[in-house]
PDB file of N, CA, C and O in Angstrom:
ATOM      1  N   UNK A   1       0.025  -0.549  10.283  1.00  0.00           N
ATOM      2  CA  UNK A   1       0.491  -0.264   8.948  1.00  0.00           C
ATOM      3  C   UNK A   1      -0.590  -0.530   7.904  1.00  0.00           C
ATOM      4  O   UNK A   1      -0.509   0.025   6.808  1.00  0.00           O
ATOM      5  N   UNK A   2      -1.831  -1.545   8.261  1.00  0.00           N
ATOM      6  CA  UNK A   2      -2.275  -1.639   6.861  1.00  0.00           C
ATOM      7  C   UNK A   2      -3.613  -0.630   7.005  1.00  0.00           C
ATOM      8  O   UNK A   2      -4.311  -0.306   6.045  1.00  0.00           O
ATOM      9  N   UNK A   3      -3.774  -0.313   8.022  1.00  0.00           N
ATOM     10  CA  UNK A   3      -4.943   0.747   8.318  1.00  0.00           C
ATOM     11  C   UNK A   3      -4.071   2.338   7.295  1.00  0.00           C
ATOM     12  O   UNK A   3      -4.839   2.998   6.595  1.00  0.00           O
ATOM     13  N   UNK A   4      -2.854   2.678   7.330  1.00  0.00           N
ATOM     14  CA  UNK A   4      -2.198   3.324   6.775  1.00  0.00           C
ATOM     15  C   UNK A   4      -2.272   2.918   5.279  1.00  0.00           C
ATOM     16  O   UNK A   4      -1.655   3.851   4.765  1.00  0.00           O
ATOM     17  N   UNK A   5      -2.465   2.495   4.754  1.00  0.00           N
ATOM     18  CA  UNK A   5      -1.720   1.727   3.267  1.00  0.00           C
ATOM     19  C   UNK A   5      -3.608   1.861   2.605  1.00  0.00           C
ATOM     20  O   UNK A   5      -4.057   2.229   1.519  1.00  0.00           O
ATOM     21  N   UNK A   6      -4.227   1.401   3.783  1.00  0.00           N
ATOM     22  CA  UNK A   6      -5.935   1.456   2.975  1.00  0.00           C
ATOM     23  C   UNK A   6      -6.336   2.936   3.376  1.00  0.00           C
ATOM     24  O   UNK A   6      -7.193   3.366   2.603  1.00  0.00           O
ATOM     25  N   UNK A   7      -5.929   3.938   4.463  1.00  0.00           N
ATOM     26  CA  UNK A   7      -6.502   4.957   3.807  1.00  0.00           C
ATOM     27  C   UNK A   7      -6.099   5.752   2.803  1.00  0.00           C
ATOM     28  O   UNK A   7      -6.785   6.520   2.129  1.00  0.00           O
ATOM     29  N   UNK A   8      -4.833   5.503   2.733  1.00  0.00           N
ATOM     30  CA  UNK A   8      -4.256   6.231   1.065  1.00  0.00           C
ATOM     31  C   UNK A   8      -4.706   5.539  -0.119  1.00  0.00           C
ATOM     32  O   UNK A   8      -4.738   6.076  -1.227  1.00  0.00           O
ATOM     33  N   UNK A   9      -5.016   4.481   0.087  1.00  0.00           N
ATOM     34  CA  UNK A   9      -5.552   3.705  -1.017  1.00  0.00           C
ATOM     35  C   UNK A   9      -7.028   4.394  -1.397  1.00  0.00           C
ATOM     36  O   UNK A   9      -7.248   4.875  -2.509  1.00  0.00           O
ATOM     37  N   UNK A  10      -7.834   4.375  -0.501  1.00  0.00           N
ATOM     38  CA  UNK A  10      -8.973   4.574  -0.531  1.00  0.00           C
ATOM     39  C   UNK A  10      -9.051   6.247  -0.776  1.00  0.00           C
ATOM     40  O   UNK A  10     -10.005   6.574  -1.481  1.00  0.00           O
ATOM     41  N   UNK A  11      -8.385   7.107  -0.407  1.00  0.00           N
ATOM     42  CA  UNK A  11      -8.345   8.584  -0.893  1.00  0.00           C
ATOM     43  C   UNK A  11      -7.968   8.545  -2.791  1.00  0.00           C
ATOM     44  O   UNK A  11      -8.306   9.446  -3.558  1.00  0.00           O
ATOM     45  N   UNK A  12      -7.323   7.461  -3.140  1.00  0.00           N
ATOM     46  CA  UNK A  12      -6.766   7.632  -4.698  1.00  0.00           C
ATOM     47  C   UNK A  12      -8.313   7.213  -5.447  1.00  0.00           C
ATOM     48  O   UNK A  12      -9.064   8.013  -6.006  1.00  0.00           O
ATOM     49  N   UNK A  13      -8.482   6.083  -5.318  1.00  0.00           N
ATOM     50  CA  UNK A  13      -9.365   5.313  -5.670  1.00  0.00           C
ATOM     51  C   UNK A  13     -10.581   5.918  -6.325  1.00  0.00           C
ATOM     52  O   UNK A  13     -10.794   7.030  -5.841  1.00  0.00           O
ATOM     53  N   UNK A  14     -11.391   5.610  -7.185  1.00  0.00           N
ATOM     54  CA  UNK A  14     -12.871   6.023  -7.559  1.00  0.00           C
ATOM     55  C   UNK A  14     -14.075   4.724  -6.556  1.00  0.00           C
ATOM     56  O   UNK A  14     -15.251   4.902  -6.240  1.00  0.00           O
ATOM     57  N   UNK A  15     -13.332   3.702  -6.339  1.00  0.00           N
ATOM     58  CA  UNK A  15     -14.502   2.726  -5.556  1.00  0.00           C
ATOM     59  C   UNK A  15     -13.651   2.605  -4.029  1.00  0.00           C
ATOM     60  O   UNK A  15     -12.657   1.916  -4.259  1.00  0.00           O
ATOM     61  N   UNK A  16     -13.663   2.821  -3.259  1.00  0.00           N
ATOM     62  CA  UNK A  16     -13.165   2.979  -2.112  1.00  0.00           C
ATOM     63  C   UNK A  16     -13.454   1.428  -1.765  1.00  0.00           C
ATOM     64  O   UNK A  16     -12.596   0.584  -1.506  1.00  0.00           O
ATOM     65  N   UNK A  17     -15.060   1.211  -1.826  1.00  0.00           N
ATOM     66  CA  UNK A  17     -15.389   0.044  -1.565  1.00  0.00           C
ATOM     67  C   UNK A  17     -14.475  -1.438  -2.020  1.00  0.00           C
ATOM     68  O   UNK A  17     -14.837  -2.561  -1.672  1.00  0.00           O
ATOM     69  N   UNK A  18     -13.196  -1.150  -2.887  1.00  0.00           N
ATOM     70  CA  UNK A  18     -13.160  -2.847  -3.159  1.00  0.00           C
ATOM     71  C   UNK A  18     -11.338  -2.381  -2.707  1.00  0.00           C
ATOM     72  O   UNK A  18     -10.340  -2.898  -3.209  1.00  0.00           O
ATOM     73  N   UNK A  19     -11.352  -1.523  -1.874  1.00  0.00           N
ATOM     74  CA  UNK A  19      -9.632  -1.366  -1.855  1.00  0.00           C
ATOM     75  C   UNK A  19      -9.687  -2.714  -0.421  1.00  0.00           C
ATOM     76  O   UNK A  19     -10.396  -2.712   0.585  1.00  0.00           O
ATOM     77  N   UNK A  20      -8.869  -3.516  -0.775  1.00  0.00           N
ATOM     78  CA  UNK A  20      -8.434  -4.975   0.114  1.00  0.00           C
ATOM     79  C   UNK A  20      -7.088  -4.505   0.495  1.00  0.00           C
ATOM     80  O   UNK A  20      -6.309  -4.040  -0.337  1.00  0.00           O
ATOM     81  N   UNK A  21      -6.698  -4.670   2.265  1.00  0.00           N
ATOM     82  CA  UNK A  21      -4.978  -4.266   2.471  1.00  0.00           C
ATOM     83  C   UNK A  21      -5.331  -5.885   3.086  1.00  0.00           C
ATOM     84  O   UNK A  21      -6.239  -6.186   3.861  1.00  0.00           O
ATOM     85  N   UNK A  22      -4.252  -6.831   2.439  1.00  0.00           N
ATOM     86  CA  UNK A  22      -3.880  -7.855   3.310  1.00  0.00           C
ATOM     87  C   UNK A  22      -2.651  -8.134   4.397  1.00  0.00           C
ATOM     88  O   UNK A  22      -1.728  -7.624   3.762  1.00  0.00           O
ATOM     89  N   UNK A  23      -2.157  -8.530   5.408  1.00  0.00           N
ATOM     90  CA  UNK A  23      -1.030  -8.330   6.016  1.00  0.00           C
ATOM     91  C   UNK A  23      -0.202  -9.547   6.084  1.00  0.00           C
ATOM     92  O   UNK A  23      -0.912 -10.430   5.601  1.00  0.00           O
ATOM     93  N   UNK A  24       0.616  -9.914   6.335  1.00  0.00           N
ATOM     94  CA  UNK A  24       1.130 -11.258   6.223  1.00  0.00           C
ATOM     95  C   UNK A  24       2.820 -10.440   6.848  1.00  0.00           C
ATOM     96  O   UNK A  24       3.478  -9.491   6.421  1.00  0.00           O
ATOM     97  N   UNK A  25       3.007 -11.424   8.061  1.00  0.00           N
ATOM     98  CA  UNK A  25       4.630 -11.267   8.621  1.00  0.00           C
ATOM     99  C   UNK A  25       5.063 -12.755   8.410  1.00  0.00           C
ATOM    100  O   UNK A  25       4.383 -13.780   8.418  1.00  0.00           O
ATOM    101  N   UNK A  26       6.833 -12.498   8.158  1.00  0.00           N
ATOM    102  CA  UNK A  26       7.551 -13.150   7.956  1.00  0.00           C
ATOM    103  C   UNK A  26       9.080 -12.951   8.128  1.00  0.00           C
ATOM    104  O   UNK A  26       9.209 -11.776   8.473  1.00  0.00           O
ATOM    105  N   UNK A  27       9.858 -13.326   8.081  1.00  0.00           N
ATOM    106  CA  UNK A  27      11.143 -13.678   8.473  1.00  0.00           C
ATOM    107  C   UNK A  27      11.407 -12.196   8.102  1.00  0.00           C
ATOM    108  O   UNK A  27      11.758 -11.725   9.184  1.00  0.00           O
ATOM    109  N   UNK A  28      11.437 -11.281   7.276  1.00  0.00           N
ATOM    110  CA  UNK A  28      11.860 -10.342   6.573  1.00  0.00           C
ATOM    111  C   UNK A  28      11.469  -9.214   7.362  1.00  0.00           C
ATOM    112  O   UNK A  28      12.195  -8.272   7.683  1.00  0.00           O
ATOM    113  N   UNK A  29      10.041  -9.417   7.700  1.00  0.00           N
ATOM    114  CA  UNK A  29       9.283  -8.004   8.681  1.00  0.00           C
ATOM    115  C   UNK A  29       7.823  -8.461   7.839  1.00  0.00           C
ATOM    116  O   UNK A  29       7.652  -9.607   7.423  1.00  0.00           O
ATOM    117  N   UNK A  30       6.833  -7.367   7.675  1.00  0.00           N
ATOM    118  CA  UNK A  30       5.320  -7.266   7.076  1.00  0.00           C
ATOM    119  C   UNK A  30       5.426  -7.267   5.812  1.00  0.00           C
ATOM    120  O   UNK A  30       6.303  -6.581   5.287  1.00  0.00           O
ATOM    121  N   UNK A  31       4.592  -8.003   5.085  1.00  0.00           N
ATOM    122  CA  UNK A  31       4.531  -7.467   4.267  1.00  0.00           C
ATOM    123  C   UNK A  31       2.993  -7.477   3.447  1.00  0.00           C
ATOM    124  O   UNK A  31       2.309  -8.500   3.397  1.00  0.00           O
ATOM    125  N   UNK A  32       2.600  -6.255   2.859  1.00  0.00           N
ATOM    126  CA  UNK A  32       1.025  -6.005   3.165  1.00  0.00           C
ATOM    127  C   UNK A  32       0.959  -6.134   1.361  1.00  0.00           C
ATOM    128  O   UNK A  32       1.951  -6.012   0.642  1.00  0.00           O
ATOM    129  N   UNK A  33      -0.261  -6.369   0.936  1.00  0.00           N
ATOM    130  CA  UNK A  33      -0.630  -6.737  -0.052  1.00  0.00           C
ATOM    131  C   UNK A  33      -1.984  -5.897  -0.352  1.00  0.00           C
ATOM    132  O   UNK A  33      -3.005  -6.050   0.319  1.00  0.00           O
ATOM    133  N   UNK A  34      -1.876  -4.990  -1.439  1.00  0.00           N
ATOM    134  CA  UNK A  34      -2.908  -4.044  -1.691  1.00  0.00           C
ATOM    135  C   UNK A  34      -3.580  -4.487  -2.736  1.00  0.00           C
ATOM    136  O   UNK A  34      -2.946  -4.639  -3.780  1.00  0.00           O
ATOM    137  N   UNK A  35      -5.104  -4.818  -2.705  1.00  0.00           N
ATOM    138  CA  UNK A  35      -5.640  -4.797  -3.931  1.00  0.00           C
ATOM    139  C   UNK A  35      -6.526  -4.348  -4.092  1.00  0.00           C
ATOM    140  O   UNK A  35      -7.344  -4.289  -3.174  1.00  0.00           O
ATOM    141  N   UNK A  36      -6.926  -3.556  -5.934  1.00  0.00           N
ATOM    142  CA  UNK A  36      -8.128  -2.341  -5.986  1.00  0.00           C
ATOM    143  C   UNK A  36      -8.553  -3.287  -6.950  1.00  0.00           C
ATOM    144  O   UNK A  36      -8.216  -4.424  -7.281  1.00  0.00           O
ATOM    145  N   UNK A  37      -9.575  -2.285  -7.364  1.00  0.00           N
ATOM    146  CA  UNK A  37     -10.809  -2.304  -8.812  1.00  0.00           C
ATOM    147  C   UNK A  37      -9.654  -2.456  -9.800  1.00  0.00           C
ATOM    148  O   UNK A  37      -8.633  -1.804  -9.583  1.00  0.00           O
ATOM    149  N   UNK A  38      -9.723  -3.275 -10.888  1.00  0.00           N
ATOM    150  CA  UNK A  38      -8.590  -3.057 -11.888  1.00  0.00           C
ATOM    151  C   UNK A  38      -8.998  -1.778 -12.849  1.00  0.00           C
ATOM    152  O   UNK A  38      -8.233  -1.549 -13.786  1.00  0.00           O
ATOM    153  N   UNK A  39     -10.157  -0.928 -12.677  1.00  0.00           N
ATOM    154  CA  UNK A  39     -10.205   0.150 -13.127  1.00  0.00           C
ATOM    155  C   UNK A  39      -9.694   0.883 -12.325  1.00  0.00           C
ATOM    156  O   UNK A  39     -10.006   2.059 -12.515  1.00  0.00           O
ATOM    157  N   UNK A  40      -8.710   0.633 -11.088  1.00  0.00           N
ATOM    158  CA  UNK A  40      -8.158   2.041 -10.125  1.00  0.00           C
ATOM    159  C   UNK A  40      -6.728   1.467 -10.166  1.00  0.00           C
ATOM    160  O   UNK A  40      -5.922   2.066  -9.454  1.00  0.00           O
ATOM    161  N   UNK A  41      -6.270   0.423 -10.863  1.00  0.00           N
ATOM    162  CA  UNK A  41      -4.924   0.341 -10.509  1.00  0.00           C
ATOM    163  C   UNK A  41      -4.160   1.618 -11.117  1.00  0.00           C
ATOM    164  O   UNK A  41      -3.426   2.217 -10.332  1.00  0.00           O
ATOM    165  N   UNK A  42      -4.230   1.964 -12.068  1.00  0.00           N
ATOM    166  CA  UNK A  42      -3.422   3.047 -12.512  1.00  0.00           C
ATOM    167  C   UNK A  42      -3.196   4.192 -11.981  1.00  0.00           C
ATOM    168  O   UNK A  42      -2.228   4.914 -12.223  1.00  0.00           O
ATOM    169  N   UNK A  43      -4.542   4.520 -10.843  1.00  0.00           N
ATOM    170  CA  UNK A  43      -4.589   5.897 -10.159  1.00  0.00           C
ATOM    171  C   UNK A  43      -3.760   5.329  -9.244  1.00  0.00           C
ATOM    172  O   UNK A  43      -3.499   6.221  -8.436  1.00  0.00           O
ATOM    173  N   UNK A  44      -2.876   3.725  -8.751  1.00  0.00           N
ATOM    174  CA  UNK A  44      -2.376   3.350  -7.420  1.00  0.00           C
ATOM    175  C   UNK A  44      -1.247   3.794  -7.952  1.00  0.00           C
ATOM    176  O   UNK A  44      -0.527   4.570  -7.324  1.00  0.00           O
ATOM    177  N   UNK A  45      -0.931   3.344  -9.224  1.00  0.00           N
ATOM    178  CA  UNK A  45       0.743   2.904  -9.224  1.00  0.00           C
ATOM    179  C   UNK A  45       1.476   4.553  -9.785  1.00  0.00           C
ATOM    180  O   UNK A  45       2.583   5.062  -9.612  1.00  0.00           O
ATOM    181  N   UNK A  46       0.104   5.044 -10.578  1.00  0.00           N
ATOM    182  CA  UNK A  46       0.622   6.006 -11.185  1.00  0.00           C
ATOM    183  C   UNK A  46       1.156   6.490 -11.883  1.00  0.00           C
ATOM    184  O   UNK A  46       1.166   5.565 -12.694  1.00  0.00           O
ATOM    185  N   UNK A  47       1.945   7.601 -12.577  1.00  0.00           N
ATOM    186  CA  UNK A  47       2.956   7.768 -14.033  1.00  0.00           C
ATOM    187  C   UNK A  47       4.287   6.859 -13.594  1.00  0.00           C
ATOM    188  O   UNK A  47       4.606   6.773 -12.409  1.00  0.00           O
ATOM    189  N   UNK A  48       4.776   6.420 -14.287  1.00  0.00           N
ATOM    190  CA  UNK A  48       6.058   5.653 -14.238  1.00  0.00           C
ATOM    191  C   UNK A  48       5.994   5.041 -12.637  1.00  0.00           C
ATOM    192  O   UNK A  48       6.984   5.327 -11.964  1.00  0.00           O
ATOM    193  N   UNK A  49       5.273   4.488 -12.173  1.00  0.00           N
ATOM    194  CA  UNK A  49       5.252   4.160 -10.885  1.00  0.00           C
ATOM    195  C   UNK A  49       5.248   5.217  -9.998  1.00  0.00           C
ATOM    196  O   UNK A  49       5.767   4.772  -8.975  1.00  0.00           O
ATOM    197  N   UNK A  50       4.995   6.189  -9.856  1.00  0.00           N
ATOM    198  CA  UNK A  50       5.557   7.628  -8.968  1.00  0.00           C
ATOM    199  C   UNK A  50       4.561   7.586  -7.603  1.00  0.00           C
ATOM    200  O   UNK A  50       4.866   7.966  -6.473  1.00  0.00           O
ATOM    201  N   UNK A  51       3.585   7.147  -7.943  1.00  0.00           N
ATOM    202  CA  UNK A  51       2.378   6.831  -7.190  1.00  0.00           C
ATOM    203  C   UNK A  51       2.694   5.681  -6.210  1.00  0.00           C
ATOM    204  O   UNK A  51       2.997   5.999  -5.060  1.00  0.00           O
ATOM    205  N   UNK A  52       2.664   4.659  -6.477  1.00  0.00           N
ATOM    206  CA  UNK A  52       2.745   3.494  -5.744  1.00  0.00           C
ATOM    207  C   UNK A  52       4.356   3.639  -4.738  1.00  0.00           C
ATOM    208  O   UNK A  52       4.358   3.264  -3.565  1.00  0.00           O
ATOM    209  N   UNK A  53       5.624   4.217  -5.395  1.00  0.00           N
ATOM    210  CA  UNK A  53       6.825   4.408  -4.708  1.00  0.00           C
ATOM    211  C   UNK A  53       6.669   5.537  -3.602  1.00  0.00           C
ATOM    212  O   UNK A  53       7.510   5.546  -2.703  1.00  0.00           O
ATOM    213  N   UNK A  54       5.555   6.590  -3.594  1.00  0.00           N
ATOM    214  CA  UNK A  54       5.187   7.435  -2.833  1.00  0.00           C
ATOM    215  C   UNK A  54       4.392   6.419  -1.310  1.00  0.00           C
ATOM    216  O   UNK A  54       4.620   6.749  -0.147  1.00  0.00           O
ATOM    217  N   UNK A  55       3.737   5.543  -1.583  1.00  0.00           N
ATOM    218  CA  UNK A  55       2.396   4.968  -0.709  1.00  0.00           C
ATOM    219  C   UNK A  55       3.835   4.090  -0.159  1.00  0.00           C
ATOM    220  O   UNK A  55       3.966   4.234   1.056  1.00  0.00           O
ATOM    221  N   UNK A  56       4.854   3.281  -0.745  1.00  0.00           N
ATOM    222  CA  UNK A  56       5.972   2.707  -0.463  1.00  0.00           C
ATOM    223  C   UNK A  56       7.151   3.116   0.714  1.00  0.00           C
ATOM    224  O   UNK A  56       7.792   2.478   1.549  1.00  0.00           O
ATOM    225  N   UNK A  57       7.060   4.574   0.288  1.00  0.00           N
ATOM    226  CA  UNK A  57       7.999   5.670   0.873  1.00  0.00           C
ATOM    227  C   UNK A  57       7.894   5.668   2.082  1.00  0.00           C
ATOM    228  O   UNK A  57       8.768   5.302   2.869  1.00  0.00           O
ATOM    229  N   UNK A  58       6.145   6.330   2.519  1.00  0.00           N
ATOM    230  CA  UNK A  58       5.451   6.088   3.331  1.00  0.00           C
ATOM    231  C   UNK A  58       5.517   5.396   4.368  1.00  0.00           C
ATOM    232  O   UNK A  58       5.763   5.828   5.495  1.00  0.00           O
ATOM    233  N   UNK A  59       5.289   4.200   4.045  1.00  0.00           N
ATOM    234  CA  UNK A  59       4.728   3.168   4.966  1.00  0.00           C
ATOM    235  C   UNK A  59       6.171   2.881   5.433  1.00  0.00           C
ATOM    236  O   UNK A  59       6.343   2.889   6.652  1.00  0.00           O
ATOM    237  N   UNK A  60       7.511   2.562   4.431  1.00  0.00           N
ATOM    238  CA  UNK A  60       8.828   2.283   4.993  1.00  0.00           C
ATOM    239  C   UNK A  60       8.746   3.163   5.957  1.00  0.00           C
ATOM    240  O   UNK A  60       8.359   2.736   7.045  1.00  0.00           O
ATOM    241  N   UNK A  61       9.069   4.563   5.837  1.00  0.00           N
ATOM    242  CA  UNK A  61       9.147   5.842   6.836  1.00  0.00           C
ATOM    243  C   UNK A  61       8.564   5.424   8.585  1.00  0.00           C
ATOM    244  O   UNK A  61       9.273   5.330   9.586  1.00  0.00           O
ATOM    245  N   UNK A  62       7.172   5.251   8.486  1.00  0.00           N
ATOM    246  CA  UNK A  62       6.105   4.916   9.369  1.00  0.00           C
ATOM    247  C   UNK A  62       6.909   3.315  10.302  1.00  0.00           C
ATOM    248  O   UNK A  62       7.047   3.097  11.505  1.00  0.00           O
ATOM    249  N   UNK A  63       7.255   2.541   9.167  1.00  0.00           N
ATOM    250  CA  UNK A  63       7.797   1.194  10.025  1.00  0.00           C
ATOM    251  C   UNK A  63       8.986   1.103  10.482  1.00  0.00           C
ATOM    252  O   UNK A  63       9.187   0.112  11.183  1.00  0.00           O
ATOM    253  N   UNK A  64      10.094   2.008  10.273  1.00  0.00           N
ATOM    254  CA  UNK A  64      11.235   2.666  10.800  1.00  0.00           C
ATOM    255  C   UNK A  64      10.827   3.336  12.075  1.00  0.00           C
ATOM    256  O   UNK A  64      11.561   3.149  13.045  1.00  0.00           O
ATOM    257  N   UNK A  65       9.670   4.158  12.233  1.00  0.00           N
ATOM    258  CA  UNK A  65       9.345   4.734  13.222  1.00  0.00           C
ATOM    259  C   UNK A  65       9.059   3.672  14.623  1.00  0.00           C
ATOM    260  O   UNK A  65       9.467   3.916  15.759  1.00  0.00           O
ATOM    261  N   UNK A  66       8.302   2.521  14.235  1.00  0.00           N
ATOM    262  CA  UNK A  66       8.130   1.572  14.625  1.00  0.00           C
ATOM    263  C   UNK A  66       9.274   0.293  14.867  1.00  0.00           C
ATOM    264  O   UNK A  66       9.106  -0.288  15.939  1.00  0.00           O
ATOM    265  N   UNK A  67      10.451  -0.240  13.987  1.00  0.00           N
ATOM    266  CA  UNK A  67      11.459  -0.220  14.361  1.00  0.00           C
ATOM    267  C   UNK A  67      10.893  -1.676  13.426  1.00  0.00           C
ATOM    268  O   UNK A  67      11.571  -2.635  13.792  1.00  0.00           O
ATOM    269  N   UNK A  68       9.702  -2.152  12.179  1.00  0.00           N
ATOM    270  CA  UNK A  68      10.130  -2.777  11.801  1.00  0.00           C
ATOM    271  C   UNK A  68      10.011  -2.645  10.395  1.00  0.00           C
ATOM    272  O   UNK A  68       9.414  -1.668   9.943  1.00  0.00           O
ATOM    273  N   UNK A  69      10.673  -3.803   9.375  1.00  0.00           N
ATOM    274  CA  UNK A  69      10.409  -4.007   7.842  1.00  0.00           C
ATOM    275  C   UNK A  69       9.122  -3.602   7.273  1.00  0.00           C
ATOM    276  O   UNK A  69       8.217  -4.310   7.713  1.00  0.00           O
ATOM    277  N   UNK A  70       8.802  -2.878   6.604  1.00  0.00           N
ATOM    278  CA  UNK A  70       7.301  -3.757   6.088  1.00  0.00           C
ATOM    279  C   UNK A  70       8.112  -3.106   4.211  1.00  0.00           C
ATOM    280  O   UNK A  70       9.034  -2.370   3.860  1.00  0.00           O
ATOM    281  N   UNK A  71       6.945  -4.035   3.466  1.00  0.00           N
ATOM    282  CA  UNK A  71       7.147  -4.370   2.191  1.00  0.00           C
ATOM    283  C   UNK A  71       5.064  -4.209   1.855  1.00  0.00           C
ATOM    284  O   UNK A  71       4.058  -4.800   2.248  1.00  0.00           O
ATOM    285  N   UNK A  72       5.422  -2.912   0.810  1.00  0.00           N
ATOM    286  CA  UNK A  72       4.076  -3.077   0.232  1.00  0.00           C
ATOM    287  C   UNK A  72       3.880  -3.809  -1.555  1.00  0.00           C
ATOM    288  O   UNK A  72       4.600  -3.599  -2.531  1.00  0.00           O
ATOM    289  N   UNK A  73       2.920  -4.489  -1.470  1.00  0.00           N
ATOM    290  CA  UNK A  73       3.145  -5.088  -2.760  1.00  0.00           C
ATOM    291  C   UNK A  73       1.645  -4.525  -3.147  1.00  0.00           C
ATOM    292  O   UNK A  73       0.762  -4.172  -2.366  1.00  0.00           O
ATOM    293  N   UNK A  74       1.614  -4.554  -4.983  1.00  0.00           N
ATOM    294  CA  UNK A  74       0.054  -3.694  -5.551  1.00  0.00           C
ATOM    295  C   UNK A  74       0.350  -5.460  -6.339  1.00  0.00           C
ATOM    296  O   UNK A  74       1.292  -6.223  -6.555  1.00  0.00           O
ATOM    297  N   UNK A  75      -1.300  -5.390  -6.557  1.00  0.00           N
ATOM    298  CA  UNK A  75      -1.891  -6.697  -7.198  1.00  0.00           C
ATOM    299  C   UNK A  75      -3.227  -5.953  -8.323  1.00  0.00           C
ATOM    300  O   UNK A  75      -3.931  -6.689  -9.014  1.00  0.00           O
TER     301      UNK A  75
END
């Protein structure tokens, strides 16, 4: 999942170089922690969030496939 979460990250991005996916499991399922350039957060999250609930969509979709939780958080 976080190999998933950093290449969409890294396709939005203008510095590819500073996109960080962290992973962390817990009682709940995964939950991965994305962080960019604070000059690329806006290309993450997007108009009214539309962006970031898309990369969200995603990865839920993908961990259903897989049969567990995950939770993406933007920093």
């Amino acid at each position: 999942m976080r190999e998933l979460v950093e290449t969409i990250a890294k396709a939005l991005v203008d510095t590819p170089s500073e996109v960080v996916v962290t992973e962390q499991e817990n009682e709940k399922g995964i939950l991965l922690t994305l962080k960019v350039a604070p000059s690329d957060i806006g290309k993450v999250i997007g108009k009214q969030g539309k962006v970031a609930n898309a990369i969200r969509s995603v990865v839920k979709a993908a961990g259903i496939r897989k049969g567990v939780h995950v939770m993406v958080d933007i920093e």
